[in-house]
N, C-alpha and C positions, 0 to 999 in steps of 0.2 A: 624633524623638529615638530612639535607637538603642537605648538604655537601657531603655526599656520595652514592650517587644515580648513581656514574662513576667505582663502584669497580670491579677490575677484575682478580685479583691478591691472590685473599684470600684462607685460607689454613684451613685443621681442626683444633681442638684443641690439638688431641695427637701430628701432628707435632709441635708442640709451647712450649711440656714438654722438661723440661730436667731433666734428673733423678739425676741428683748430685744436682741440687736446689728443688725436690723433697722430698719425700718420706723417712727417714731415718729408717730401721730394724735393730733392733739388734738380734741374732739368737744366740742361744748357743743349739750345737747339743753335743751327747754323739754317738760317731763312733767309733764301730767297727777296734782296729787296724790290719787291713788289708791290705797291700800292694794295690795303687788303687780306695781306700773307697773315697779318698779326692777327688781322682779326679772325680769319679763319682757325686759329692754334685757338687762340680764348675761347673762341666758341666751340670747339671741340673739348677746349676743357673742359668747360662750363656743361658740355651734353654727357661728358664722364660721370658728373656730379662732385667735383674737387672745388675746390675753392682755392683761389692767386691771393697768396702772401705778397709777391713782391714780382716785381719784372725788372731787370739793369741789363743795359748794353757792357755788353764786354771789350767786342769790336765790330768796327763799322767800316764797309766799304762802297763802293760804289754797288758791284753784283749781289754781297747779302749782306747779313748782319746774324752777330752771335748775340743772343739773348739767355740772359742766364731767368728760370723762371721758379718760384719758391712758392710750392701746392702742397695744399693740405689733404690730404685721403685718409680714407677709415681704415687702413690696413696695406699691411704688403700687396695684397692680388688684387685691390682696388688700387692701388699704384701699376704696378704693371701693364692694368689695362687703359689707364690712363695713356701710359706710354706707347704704348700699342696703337691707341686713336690715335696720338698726337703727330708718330711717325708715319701712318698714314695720311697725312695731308700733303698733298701736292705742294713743293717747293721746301719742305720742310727735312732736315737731316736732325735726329737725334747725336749729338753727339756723346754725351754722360747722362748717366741719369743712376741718383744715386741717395741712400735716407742717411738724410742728416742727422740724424743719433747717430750712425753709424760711423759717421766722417767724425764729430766730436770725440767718440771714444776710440778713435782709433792710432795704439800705442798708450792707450792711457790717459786720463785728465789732470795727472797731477806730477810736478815734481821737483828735484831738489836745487835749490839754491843757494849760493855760498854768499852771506851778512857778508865778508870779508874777500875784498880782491888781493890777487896772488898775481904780482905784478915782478916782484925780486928775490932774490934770495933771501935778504935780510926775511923779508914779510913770508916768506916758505917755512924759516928758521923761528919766527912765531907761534906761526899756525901749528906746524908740529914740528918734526925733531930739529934740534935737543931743545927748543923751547918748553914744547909741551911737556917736558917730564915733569917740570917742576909745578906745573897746573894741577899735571895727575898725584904729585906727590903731597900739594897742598889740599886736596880732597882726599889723601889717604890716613894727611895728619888730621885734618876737619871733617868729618861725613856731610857737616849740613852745607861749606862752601859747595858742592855738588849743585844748590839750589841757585847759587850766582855765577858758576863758570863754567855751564853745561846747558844744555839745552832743553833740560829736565823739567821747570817749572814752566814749559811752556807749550808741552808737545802730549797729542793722548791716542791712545792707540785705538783704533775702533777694530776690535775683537768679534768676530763673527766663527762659525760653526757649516752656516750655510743651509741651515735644517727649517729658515721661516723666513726667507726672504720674500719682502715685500708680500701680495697676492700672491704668489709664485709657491712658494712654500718648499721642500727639501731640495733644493736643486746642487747642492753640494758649495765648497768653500771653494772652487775658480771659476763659478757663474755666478757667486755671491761677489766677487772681487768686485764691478760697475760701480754695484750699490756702494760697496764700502770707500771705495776712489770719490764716489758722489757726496757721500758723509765728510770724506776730507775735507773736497774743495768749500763744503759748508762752513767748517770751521774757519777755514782762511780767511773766506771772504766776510763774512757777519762776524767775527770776533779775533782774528788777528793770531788764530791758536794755529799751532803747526798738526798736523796728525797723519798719522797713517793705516791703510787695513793692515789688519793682521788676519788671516783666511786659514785657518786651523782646521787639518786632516785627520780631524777625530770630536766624533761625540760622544764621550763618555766625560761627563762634567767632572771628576776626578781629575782626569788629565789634561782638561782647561784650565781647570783651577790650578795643575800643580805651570803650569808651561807661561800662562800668566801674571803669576806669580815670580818666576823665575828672570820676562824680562821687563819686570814692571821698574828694576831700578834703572832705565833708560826714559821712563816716562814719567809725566805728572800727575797723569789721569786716567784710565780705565772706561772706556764706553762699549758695553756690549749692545749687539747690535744682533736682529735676526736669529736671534739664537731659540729652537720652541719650549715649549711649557709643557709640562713642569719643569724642565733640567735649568730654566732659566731661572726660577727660582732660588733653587738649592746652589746654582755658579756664584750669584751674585752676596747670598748670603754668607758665602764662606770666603769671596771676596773682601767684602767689606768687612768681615770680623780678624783680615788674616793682613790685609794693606792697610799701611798709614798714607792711602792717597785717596783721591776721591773714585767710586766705582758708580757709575750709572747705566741701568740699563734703558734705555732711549725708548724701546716698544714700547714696556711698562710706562715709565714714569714722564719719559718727556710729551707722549701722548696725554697722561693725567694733568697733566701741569698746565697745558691750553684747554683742556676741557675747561678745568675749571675757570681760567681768564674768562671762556666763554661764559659760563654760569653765573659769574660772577657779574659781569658787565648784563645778563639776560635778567638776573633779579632786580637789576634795578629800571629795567624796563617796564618788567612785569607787577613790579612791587611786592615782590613775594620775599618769606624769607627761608636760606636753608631748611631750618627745622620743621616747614610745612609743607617741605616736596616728600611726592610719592617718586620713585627713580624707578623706572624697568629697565633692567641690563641686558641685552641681546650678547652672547659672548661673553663667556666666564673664562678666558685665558688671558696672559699676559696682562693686557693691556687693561680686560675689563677688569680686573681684579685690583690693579692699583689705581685706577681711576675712581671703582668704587671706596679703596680706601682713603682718597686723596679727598672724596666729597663728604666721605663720613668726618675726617677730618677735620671738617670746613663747618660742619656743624648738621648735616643733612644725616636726620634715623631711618628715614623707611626707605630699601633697599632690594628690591627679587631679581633673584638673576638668572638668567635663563641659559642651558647651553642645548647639546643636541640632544640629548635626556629629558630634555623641562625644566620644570623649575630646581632649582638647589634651596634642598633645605637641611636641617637637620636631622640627622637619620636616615636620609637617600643613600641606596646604596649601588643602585646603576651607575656606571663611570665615572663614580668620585678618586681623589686622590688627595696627598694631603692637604694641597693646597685647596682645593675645591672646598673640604672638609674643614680648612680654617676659615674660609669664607665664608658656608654653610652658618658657620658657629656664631656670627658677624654680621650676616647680614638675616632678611625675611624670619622678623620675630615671631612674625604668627602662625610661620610654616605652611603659607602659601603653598597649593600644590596644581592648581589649573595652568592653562596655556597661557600665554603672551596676551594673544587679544583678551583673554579675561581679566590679565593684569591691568592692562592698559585704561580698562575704565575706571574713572578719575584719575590718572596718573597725570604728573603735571612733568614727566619730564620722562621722554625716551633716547635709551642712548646706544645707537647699535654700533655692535663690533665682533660682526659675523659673518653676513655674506649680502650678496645681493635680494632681492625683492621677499625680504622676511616678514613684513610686515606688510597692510594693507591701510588704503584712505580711509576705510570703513572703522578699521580698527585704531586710527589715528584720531577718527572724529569722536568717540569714547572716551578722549582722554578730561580732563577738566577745561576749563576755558582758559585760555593764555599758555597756551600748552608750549613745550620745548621738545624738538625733534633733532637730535643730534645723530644723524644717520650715515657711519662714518666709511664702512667698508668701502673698498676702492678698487679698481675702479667705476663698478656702480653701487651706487650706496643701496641699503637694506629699504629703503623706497623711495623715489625719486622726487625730488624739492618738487615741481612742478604740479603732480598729483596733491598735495596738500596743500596747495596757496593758501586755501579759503579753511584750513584744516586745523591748521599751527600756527601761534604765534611767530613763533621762532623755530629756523630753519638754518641745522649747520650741518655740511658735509668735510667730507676730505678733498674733493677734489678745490682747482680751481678754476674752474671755469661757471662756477655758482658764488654767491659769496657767503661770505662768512666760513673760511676755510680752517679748519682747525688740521695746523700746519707746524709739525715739531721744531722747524727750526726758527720758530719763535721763542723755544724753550730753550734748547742745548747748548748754541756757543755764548749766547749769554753768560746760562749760567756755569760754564764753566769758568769763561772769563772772570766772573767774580769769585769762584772759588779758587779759581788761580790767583786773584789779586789779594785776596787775604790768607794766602798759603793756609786754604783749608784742610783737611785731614781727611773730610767725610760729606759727603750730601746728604742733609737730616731732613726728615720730613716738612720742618719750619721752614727749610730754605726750598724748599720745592713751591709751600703755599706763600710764601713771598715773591717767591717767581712768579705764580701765577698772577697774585695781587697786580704784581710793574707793569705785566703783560696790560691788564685789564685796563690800569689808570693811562695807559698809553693814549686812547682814546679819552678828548673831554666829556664830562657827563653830557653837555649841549651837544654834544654832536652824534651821542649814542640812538640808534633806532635798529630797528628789526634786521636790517640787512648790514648793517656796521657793530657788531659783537667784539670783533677781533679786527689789529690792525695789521696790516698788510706786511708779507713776510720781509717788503723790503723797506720799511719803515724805518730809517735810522736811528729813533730812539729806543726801539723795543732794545735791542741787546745792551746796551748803553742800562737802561734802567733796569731791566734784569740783572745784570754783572752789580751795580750798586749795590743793588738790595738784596742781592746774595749776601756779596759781600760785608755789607752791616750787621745780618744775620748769623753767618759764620763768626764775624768778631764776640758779635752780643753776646754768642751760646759759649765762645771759647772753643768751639770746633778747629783750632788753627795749632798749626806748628809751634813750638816753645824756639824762641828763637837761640840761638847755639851761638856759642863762641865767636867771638868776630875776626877776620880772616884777611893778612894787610891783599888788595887783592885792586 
């Protein structure tokens, strides 16, 4: 990358862990009760360098006592040696010890439930045969009943490939499966949506598209997920011109959707407005591409985006494609062709979606005053919050353990929820920047400042006012189902 050939400011890796968004142990010791015994385990912990979440008695006797103890470590082999000190204490037996990610996904995080108990025959003779035939025969006579006695208008299938998971990147479609179980249980919980992965053994967007398509009439919705760029492009667009259901790609757009909540809630911090930000885009894939179209959008012109090539302009001919090429066309009028940190001075707004320590303080302190540093890569952002206290206004990453998290699932089950409530068709660009809008007004103006941009992903009215204002927008545009025949049901 061209861009940073000025760094001077960078740090290791372990200063960048933090052990509470780390490593989780869970340890169940059997100690020796002895006056003392606990203290020696904590203090052994404590000289590992882990940090005690929690301590609970399990059981208690007169000779020991089981302690169940929940530590934080930087990693697998910084846990082991925890365990290692630990079981070396006099009176002390390890009995389990074991990471809690591991215990949660194990068999799976998500699964099926039956609305209806199966308690007699009669209610057997409902649920399906010979009840059901005449359910199935009433959705043969009406296509649209399908929408009221199926579990269609409410279910979306999160589609992956397995070729851009997370930081991770190609690890295939059954190490992709976590993520996509973790996308489910998102839906469930913040928006009430049923959904499942769908982990597909082939890249070739062709046969996404065709196999998608094929079992899209069991769902409502379409969420691609993890799938890389460019093939994400061309899936989604041939999606969306070929389903009458809604298709979103979550990298892309649900990323763009909170950016902008953020930008939005930051101009009026800053008092700036769209059309007098300068933007530097770190990351001209997936996500930077619809965010810079989500902001162009929004009313923001000046745009340079940078990938591992340099800048994108028109006429570059190093590692463009078409997408790049329609972005080229789009954005950097003046055909910028220096590095990043040349960009950056006066820019009043950087927004990385590339890698770790891309950028420098030095090169952050060049930017205009009131500046915005949206440095999202994960998990270390492209420069660390820290190094620019005194540097940037405004300071958003992805993780959470900073604030101001720009955090997709403030986007997605909302708005699917509202385009499920208004039996939409399509996710249009209006209802994206209305999403972001509900996200933004989530927070009162009084209570907006530097470190509160975005509220918090467990905020009970964020998906609530997303879903609405989808919703309203779907109706307004006429984006919705033509409602069908009515059905005695």
């Amino acid at each position: 990358m061209t861009a940073t050939d000025d760094r001077t400011d960078l740090r290791t890796v372990d200063e960048y862990q933090s052990p509470v968004s780390g490593y989780q142990l869970l340890l169940r010791l059997r100690i020796q009760n002895t006056p003392g015994n606990l203290g020696k385990v904590t203090t052994a912990i404590g000289e590992m360098g882990a940090d005690i979440g929690s301590i609970d008695i399990v059981e208690a006797r007169t000779e020991m006592i089981i302690r169940d103890f929940r530590l934080y470590c930087y990693d697998e082999d910084h846990a082991r040696r925890v365990v290692a000190r630990v079981a070396a204490v006099p009176g002390v037996e390890v009995q389990h010890a074991s990471d809690r990610t591991f215990q949660l996904h194990r068999r799976g995080k998500i699964e099926v439930n039956n609305k209806v108990h199966i308690r007699t025959m009669a209610e057997l003779a409902h649920v399906y045969t010979p009840g059901v035939a005449r359910v199935s025969m009433q959705i043969h006579d009406n296509p649209d009943a399908v929408w009221s006695l199926t579990i269609k208008p409410n279910t979306v299938a999160v589609v992956t490939d397995g070729t851009a998971v997370l930081g991770l990147g190609d690890i295939g479609p059954m190490a992709a499966m976590p993520v996509m179980e973790g996308k489910s249980m998102l839906f469930k919980a913040f928006a009430d949506i049923d959904a499942w992965p769908i982990c597909l053994n082939t890249k070739d967007p062709d046969e996404i598209v065709r196999i998608v398509k094929a079992i899209s009439p069991g769902f409502g919705g379409i969420l691609l997920e993890d799938i890389s760029a460019p093939r994400c492009f061309e899936i989604e667009d041939q999606l969306k011109a070929e389903l009458d259901i809604p298709v979103f790609h979550d990298d892309q757009h649900g990323t763009a959707v909170v950016v902008l909540a953020g930008v939005i809630n930051s101009l009026k911090i800053i008092q700036k407005r769209p059309e007098d930000l300068k933007v530097v885009l770190l990351g001209v894939g997936a996500a930077g591409v619809a965010c810079a179209n989500i902001l162009m959008n929004f009313g923001v012109k000046n745009v340079i985006g940078f990938d591992r090539a340099g800048a994108i302009y028109e006429g570059r001919v190093e590692g463009m494609n078409p997408a790049k090429e329609r972005f080229a066309r789009q954005t950097n009028r003046e055909g910028f062709d220096g590095t990043v940190g040349e960009a950056l001075q006066g820019a009043d707004m950087f927004l990385g979606l590339s890698g770790p320590r891309m950028v420098t303080a030095d090169q952050i302190a060049g930017m205009n005053p009131d500046s915005m540093v949206f440095a999202l890569s994960n998990p270390e952002p492209e420069i660390m919050p820290e190094l620019i206290q005194d540097k940037a206004r405004i300071v958003a990453t992805g993780r959470s353990d900073y604030p101001n998290q720009v955090n997709n699932v403030l986007c997605f089950p909302g708005l699917f929820r509202g385009a499920f409530d208004s039996a939409a068709t399509t996710i249009s660009e209006e209802m994206k920047i209305v999403a972001a809008k509900a996200i933004a007004e989530t927070i009162p103006d009084n209570l907006l400042n530097e470190d509160y941009i975005l509220p918090s992903v467990f905020n009970p009215d964020v998906a609530d006012r997303v879903a609405a204002a989808v919703a309203d927008e779907a109706l307004r545009s006429g984006r919705v189902r033509a409602k069908g025949s009515r059905v005695f049901v």
